[in-house]
N, C-alpha and C positions, 0 to 999 in steps of 0.2 A: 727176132734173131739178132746176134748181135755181130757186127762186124767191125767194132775197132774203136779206140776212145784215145789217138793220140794228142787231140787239141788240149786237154786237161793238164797233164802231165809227161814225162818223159821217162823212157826205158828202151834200153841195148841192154845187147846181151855180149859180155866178153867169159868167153872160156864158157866155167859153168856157173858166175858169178850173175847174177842180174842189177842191171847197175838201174837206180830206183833216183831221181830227185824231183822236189816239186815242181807245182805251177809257179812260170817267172813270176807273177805278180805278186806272188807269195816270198819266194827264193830273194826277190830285190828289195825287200824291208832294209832300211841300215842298221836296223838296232840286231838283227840275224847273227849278221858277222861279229857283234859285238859279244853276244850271247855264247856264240860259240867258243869264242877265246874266254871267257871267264869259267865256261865250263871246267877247265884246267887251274884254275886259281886254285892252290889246296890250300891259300886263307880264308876263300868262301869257304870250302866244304864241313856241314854239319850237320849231313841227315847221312844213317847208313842203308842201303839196300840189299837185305839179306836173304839170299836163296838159301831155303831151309832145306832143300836134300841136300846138298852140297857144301853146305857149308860156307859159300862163297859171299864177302862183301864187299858192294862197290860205293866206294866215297864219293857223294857230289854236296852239292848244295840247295837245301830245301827251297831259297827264296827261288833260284833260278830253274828248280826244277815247276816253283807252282805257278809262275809265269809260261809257262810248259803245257800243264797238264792239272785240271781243273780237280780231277781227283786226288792231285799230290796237294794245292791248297787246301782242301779242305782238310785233307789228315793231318797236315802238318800246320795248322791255322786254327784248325778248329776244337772241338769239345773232344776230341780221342787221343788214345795210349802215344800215338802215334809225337804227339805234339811234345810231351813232355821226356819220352823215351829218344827220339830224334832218331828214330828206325822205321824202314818199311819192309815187311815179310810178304813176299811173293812165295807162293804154295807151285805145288810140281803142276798145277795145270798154266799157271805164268811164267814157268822158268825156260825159257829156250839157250838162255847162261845169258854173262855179263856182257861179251861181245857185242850182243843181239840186244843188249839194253845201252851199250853205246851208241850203235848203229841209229835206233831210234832217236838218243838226244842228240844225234849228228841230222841227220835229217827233219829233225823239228825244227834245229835253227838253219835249216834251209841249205844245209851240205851235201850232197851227191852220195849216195852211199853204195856200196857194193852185197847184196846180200846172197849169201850162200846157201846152196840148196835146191836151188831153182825155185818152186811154186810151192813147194816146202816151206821152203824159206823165208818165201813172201807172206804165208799163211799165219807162221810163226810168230814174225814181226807184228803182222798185222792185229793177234791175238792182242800184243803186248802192247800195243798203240790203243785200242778199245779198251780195255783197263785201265789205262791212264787219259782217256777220252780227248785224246786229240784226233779230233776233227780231221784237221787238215794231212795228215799225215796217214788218216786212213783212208780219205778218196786217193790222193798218190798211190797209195799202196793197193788201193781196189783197180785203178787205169793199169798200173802193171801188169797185177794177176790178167786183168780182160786180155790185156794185149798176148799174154802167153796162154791164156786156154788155148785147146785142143782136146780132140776125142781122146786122147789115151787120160789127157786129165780132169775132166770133167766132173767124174766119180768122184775124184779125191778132193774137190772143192766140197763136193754134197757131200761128204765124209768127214771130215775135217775146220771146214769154214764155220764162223757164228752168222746166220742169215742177218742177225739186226746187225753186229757192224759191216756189213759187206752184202747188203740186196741185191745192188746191183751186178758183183758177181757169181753168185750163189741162183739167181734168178735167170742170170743167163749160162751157166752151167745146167741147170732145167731142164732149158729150152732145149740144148743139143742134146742133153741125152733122151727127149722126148723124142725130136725130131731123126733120132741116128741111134739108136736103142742098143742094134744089133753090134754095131761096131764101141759103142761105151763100154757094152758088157763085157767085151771081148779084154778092157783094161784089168791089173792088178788088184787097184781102189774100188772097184766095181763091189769085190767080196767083201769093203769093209764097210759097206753103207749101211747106217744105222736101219733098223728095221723098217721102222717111221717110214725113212726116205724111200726106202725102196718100194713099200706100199703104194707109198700115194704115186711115184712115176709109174705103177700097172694099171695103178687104178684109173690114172687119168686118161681119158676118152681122146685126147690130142697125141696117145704114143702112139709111135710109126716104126713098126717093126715088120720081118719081110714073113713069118707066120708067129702063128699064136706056139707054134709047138717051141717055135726059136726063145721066145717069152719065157715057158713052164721050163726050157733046160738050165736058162741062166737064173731062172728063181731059183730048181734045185742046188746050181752049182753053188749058188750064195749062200743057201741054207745048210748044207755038207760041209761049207768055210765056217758057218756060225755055231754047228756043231761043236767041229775039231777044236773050235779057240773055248767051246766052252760058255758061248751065247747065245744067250733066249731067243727062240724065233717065232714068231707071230705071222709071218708073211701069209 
């Protein structure tokens, strides 16, 4: 059961923003502050990063971003199109927009950032931090999410989360809806859990629900959702 991971990282909540910065040991590097200010140099900047629904490009700088993010060196270092074209295409399951890709080169060089959305939000980010395989940036972003689960959102981690980058909260999202079935089911994100997920939490021998009949109505409720949308159901 999990009950809380504030010693890692830090997270408040203003408004409906979640304000997300790393561990100090991390946040206090000097070269951070430096990185972050160059970020804005538009004499560095010479790689473009293009959201191909939208059309949208955001100039930064290859060298600063592969210091960054082990996946931008290799493209922009290595043997791909990437290197000699000075572009990176994010496809519509990377794009949450440009914001949301500042945000993460703000918080990689160790800046507080505000993210919108709530748990959404954090989700979002977090996608687009795991693609660009920074580490440190997704345990911050994993301490968050823990800190704001809750039964109504639970679901929507097991809905939405990649379990390899985020075990730890996908793991303890599980737990509670193992532990608390009746009251999961009762959330919105409940109906959108992939088939997969939803099997294996009936299947498992540690769910604590208050009968088996409460069980077979929110399987049908799920499967009546997966109809209407138009999705295969196995359950």
């Amino acid at each position: 059961r999990y009950y809380g991971a504030r010693d890692r990282g830090a997270m408040s909540f203003k408004q409906e923003a979640i304000m997300v910065k790393m561990p100090r040991n991390y946040s206090d590097h000097p070269l951070l502050s430096r990185l972050a200010i160059l970020l804005d140099e538009e004499a560095l900047w010479d790689l473009d990063i293009i959201y191909k629904s939208s059309g949208t490009t955001v100039r930064t700088s290859g060298f600063l971003l592969s210091l960054l993010s082990p996946t931008c060196q290799r493209m922009v270092c290595g043997a791909f199109r990437e290197r000699s074209d000075r572009r990176v295409e994010l496809d519509d399951t990377m794009e949450p927009g440009a914001a949301v890709f500042r945000k993460l080169l703000n918080l990689a060089c160790g800046e507080e950032v505000a993210v919108e959305g709530g748990l959404t939000g954090l989700l979002d980010l977090a996608r687009l931090a795991d693609h660009f395989q920074m580490e440190e940036v997704l345990g911050a972003l994993q301490d968050a999410a823990l800190d704001c689960l809750s039964l109504s959102s639970a679901a929507l981690v097991l809905a939405q989360a990649v379990p390899s980058a985020l075990p730890r909260l996908v793991e303890a999202a599980r737990q509670m809806a193992l532990d608390r079935f009746d009251e999961v089911a009762t959330s919105p994100s409940f109906l959108q859990l992939p088939a997969d997920a939803l099997a294996a939490l009936v299947d498992d021998e540690d769910l604590a629900a208050h009968t088996e009949e409460g069980v077979l109505r929110a399987v049908l409720c799920w499967a009546t959702a997966a109809a209407s949308a138009g999705a295969p159901s196995s359950t």
